[in-house]
mmCIF file as gemmi writes it, N, C-alpha and C atoms, coordinates in Angstrom:
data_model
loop_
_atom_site.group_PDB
_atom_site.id
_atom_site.type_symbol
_atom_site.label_atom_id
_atom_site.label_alt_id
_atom_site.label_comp_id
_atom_site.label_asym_id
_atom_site.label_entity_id
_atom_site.label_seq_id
_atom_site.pdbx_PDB_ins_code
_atom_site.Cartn_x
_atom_site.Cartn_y
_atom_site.Cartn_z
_atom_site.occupancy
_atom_site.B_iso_or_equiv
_atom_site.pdbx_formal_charge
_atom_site.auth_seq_id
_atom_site.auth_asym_id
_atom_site.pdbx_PDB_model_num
ATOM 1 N N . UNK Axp A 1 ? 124.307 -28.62 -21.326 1 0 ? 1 A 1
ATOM 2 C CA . UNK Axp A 1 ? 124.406 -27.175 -21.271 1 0 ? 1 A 1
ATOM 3 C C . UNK Axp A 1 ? 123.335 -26.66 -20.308 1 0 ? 1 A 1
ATOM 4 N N . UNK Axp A 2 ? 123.775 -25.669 -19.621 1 0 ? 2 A 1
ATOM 5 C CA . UNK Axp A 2 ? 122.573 -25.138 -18.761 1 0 ? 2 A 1
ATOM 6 C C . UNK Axp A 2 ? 122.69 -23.717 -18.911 1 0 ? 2 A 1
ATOM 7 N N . UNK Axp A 3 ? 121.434 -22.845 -18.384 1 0 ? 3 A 1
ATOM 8 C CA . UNK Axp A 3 ? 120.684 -21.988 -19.237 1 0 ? 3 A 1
ATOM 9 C C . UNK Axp A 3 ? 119.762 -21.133 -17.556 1 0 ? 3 A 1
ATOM 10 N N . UNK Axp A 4 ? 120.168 -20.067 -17.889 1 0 ? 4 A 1
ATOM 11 C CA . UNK Axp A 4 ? 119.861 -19.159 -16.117 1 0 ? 4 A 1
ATOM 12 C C . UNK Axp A 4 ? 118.596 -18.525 -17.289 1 0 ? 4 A 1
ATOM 13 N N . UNK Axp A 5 ? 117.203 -18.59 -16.892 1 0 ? 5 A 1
ATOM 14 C CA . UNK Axp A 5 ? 116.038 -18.123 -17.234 1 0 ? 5 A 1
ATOM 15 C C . UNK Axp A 5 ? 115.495 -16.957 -16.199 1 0 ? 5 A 1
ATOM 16 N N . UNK Axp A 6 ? 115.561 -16.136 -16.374 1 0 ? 6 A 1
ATOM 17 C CA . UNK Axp A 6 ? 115.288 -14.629 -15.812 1 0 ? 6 A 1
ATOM 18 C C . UNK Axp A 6 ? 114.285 -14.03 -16.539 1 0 ? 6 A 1
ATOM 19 N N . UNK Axp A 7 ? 112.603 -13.765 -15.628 1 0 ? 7 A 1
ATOM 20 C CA . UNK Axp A 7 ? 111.839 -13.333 -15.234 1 0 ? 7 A 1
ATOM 21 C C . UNK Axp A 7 ? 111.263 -12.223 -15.69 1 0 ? 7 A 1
ATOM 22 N N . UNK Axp A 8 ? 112.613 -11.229 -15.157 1 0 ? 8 A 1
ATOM 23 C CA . UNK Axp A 8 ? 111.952 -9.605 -14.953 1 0 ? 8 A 1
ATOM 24 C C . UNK Axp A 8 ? 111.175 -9.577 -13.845 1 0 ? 8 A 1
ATOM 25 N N . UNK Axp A 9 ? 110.873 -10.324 -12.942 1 0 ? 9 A 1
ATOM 26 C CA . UNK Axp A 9 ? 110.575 -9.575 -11.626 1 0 ? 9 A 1
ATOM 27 C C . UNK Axp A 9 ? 110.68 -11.091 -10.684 1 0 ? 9 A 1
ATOM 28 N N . UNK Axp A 10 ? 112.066 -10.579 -10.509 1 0 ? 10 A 1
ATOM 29 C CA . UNK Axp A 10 ? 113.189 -11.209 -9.415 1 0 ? 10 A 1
ATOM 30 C C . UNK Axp A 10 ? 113.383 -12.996 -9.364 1 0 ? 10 A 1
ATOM 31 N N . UNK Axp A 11 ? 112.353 -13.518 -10.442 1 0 ? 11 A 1
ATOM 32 C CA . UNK Axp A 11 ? 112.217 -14.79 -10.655 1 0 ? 11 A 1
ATOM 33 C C . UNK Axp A 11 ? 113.403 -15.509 -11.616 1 0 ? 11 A 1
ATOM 34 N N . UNK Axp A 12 ? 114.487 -16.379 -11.065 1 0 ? 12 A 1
ATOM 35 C CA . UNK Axp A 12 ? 115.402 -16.402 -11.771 1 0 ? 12 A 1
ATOM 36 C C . UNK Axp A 12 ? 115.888 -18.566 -11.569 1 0 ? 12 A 1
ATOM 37 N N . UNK Axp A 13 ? 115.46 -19.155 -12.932 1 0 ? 13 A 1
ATOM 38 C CA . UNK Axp A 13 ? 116.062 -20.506 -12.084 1 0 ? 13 A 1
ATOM 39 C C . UNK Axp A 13 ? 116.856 -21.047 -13.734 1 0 ? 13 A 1
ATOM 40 N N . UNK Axp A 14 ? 117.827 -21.952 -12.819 1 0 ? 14 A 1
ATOM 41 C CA . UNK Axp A 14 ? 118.758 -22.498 -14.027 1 0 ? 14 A 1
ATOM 42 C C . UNK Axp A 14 ? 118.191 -23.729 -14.189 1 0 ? 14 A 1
ATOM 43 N N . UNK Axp A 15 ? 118.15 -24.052 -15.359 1 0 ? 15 A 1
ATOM 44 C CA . UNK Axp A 15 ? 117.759 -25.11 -15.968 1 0 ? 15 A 1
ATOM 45 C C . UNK Axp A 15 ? 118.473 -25.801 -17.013 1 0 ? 15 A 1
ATOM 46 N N . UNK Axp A 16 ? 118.124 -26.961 -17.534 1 0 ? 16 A 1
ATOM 47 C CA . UNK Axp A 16 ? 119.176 -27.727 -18.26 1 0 ? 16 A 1
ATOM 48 C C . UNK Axp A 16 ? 118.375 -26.987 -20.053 1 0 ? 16 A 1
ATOM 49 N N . UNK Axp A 17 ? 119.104 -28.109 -21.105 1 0 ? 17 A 1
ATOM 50 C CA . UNK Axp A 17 ? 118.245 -27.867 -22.364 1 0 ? 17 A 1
ATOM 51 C C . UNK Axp A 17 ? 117.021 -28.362 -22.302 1 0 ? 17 A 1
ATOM 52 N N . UNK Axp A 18 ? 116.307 -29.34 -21.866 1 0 ? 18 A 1
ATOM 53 C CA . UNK Axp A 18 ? 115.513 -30.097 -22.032 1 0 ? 18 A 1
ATOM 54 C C . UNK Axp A 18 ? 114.346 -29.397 -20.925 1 0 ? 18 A 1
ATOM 55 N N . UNK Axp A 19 ? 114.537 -28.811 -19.911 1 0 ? 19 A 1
ATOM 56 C CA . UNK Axp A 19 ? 113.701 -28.116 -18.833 1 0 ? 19 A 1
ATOM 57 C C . UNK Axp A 19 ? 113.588 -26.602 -19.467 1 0 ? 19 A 1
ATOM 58 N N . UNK Axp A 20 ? 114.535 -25.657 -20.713 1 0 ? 20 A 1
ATOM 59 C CA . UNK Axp A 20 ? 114.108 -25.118 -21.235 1 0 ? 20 A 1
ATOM 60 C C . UNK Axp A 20 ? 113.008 -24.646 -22.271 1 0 ? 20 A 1
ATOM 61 N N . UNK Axp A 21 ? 113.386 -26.019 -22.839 1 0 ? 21 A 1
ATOM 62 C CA . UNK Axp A 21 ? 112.568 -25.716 -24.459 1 0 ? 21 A 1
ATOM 63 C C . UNK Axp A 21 ? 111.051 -26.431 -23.848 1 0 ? 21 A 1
ATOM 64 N N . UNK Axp A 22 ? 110.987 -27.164 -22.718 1 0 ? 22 A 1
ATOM 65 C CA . UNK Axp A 22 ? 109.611 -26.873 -22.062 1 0 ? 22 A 1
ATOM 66 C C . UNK Axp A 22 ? 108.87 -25.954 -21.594 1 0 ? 22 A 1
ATOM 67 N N . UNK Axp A 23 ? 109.873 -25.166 -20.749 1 0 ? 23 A 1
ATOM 68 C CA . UNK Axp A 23 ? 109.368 -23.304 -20.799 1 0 ? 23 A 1
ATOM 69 C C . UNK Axp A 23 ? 108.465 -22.936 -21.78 1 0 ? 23 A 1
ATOM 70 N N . UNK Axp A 24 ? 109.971 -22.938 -22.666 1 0 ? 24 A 1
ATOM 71 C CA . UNK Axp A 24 ? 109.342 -22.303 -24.352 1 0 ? 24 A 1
ATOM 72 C C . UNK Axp A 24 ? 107.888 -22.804 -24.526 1 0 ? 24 A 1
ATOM 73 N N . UNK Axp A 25 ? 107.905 -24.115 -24.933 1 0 ? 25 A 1
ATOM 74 C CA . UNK Axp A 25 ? 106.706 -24.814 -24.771 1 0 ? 25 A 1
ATOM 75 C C . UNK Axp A 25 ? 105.195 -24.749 -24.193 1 0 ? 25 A 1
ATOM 76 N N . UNK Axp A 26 ? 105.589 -23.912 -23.447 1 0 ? 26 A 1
ATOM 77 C CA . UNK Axp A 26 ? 104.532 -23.204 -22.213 1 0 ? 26 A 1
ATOM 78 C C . UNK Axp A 26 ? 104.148 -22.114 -22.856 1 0 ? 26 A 1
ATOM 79 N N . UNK Axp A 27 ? 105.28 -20.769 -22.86 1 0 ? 27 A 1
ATOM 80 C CA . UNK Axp A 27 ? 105.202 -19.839 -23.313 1 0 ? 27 A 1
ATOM 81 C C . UNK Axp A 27 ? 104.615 -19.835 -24.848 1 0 ? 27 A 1
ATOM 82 N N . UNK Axp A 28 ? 104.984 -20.785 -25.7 1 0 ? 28 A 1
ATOM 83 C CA . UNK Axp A 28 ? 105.072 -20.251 -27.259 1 0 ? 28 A 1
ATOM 84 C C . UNK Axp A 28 ? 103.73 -21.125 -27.824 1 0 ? 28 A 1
ATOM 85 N N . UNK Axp A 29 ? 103.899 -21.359 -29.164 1 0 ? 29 A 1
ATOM 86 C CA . UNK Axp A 29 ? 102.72 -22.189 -29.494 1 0 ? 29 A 1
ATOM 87 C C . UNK Axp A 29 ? 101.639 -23.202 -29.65 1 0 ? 29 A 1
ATOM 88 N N . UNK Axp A 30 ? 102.784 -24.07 -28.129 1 0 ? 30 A 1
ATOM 89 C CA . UNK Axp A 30 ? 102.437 -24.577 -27.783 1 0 ? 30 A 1
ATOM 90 C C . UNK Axp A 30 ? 103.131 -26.609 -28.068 1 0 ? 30 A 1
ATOM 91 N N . UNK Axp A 31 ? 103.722 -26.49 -29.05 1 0 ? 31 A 1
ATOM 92 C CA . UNK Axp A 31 ? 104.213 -28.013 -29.67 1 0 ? 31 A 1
ATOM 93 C C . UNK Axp A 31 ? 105.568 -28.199 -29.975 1 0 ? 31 A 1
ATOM 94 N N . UNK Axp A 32 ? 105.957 -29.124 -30.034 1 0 ? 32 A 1
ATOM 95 C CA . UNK Axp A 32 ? 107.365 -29.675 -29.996 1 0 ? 32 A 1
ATOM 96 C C . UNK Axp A 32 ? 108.634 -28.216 -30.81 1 0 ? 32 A 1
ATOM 97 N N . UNK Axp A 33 ? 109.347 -27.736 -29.692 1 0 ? 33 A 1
ATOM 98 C CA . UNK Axp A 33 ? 110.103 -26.823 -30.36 1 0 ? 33 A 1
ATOM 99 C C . UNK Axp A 33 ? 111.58 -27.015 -30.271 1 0 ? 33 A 1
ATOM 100 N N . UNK Axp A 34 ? 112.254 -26.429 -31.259 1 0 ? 34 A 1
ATOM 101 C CA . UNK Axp A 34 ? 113.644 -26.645 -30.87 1 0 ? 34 A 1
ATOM 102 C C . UNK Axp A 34 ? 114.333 -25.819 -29.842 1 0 ? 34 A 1
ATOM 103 N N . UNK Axp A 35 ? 115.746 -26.144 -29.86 1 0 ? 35 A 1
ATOM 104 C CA . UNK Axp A 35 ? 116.43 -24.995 -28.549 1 0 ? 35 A 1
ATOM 105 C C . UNK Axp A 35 ? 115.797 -23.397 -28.857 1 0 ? 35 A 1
ATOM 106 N N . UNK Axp A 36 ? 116.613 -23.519 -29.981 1 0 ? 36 A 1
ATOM 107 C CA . UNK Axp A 36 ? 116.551 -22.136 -30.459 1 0 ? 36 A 1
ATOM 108 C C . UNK Axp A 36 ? 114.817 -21.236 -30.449 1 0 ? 36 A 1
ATOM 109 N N . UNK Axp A 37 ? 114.018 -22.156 -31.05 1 0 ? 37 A 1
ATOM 110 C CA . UNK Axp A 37 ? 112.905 -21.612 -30.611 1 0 ? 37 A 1
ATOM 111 C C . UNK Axp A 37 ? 112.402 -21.569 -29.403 1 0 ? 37 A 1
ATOM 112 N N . UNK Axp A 38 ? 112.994 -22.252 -28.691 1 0 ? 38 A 1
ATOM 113 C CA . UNK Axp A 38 ? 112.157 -21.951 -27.258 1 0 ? 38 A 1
ATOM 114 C C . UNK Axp A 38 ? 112.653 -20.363 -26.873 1 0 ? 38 A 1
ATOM 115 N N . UNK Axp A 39 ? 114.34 -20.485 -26.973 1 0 ? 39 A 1
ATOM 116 C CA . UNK Axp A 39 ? 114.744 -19.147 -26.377 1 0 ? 39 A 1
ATOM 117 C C . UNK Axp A 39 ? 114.026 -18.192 -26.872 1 0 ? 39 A 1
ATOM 118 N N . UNK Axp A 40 ? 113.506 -17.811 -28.122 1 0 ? 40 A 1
ATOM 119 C CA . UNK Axp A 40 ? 112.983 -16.829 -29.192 1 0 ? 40 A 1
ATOM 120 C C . UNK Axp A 40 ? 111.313 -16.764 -28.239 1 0 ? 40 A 1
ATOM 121 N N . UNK Axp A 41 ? 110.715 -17.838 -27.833 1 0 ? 41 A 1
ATOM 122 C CA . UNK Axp A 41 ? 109.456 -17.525 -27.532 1 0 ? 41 A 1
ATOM 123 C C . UNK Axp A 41 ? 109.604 -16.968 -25.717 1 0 ? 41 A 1
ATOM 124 N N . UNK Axp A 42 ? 110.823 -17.487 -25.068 1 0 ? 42 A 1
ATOM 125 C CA . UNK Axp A 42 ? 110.212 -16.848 -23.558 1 0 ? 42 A 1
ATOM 126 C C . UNK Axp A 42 ? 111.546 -15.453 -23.997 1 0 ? 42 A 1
ATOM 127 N N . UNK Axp A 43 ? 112.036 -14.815 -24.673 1 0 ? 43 A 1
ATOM 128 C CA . UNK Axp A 43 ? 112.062 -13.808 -24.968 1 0 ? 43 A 1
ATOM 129 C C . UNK Axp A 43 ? 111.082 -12.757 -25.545 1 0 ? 43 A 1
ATOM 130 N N . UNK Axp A 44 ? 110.518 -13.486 -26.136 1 0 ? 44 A 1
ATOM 131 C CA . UNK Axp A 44 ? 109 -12.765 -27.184 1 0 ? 44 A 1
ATOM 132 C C . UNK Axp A 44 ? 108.083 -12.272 -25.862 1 0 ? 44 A 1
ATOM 133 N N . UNK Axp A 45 ? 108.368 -12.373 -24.647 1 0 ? 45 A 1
ATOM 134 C CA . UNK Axp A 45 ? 107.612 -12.343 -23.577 1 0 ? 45 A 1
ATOM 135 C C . UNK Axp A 45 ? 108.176 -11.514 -22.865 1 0 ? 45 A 1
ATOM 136 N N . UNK Axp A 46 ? 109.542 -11.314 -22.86 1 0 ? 46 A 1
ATOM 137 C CA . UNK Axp A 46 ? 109.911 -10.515 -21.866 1 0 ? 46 A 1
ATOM 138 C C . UNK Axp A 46 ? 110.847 -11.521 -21.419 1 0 ? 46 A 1
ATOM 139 N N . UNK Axp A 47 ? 111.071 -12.291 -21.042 1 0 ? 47 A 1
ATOM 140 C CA . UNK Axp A 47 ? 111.947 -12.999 -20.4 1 0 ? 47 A 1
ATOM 141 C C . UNK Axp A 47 ? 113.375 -13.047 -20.908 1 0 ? 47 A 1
ATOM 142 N N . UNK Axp A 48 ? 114.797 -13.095 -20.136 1 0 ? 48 A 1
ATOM 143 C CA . UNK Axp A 48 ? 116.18 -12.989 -20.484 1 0 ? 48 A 1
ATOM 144 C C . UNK Axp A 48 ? 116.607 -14.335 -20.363 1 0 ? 48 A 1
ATOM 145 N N . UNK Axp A 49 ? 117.269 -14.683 -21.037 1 0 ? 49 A 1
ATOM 146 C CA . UNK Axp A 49 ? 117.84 -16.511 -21.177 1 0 ? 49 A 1
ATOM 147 C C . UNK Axp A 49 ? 119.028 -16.127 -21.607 1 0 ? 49 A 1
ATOM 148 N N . UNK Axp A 50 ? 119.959 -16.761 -20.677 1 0 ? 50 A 1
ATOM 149 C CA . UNK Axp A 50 ? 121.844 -16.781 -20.699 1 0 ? 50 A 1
ATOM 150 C C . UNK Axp A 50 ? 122.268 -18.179 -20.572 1 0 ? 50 A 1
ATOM 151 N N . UNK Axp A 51 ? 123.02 -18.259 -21.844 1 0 ? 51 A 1
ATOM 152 C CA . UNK Axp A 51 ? 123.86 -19.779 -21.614 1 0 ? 51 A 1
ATOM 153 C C . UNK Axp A 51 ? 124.889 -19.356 -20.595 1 0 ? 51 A 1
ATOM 154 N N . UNK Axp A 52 ? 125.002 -19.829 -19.921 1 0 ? 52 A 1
ATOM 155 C CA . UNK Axp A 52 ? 125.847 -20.346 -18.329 1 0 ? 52 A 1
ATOM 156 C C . UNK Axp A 52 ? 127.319 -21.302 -18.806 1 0 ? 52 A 1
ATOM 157 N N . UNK Axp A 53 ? 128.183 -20.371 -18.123 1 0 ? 53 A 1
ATOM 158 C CA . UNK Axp A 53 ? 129.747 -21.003 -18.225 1 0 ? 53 A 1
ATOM 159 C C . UNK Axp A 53 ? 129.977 -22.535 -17.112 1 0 ? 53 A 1
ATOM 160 N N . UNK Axp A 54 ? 130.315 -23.221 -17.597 1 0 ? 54 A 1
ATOM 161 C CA . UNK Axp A 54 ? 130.225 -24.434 -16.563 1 0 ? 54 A 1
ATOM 162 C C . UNK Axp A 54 ? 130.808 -23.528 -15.328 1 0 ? 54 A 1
ATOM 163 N N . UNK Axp A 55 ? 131.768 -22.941 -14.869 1 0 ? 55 A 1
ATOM 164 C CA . UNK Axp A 55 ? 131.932 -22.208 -13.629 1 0 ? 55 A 1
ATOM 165 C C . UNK Axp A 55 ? 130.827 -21.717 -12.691 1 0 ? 55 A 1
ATOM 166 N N . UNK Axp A 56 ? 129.93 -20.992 -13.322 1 0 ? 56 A 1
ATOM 167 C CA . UNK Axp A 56 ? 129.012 -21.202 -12.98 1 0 ? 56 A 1
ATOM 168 C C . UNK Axp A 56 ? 127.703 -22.093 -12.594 1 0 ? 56 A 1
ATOM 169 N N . UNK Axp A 57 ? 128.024 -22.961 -13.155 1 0 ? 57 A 1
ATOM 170 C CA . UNK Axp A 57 ? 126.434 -23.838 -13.073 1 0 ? 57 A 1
ATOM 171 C C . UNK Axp A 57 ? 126.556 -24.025 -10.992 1 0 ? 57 A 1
């Protein structure tokens, strides 16, 4: 599954699951998180995360 991670100021890159919940990882508390929590922490920030239609990728 891949996953378009948007910024808020014009910074926008697609990434897989596994290059996400490292984001998160960055962003959040720091230790092993699941999908779902990653999205929850680079949202908690400001950041927009869209699961992506294979048409798109």
């Amino acid at each position: 599954m891949r996953y378009l991670i948007d910024t808020s100021d014009g910074f926008r890159e697609r990434v897989n699951e596994e290059e996400l919940i490292k984001w998160g990882e960055s962003f959040g508390i720091g230790f092993e998180m699941t999908l779902s929590e990653a999205i929850e922490a680079l949202e908690n920030i400001g950041y927009k995360v869209q699961q992506l239609e294979e048409k798109e990728i």
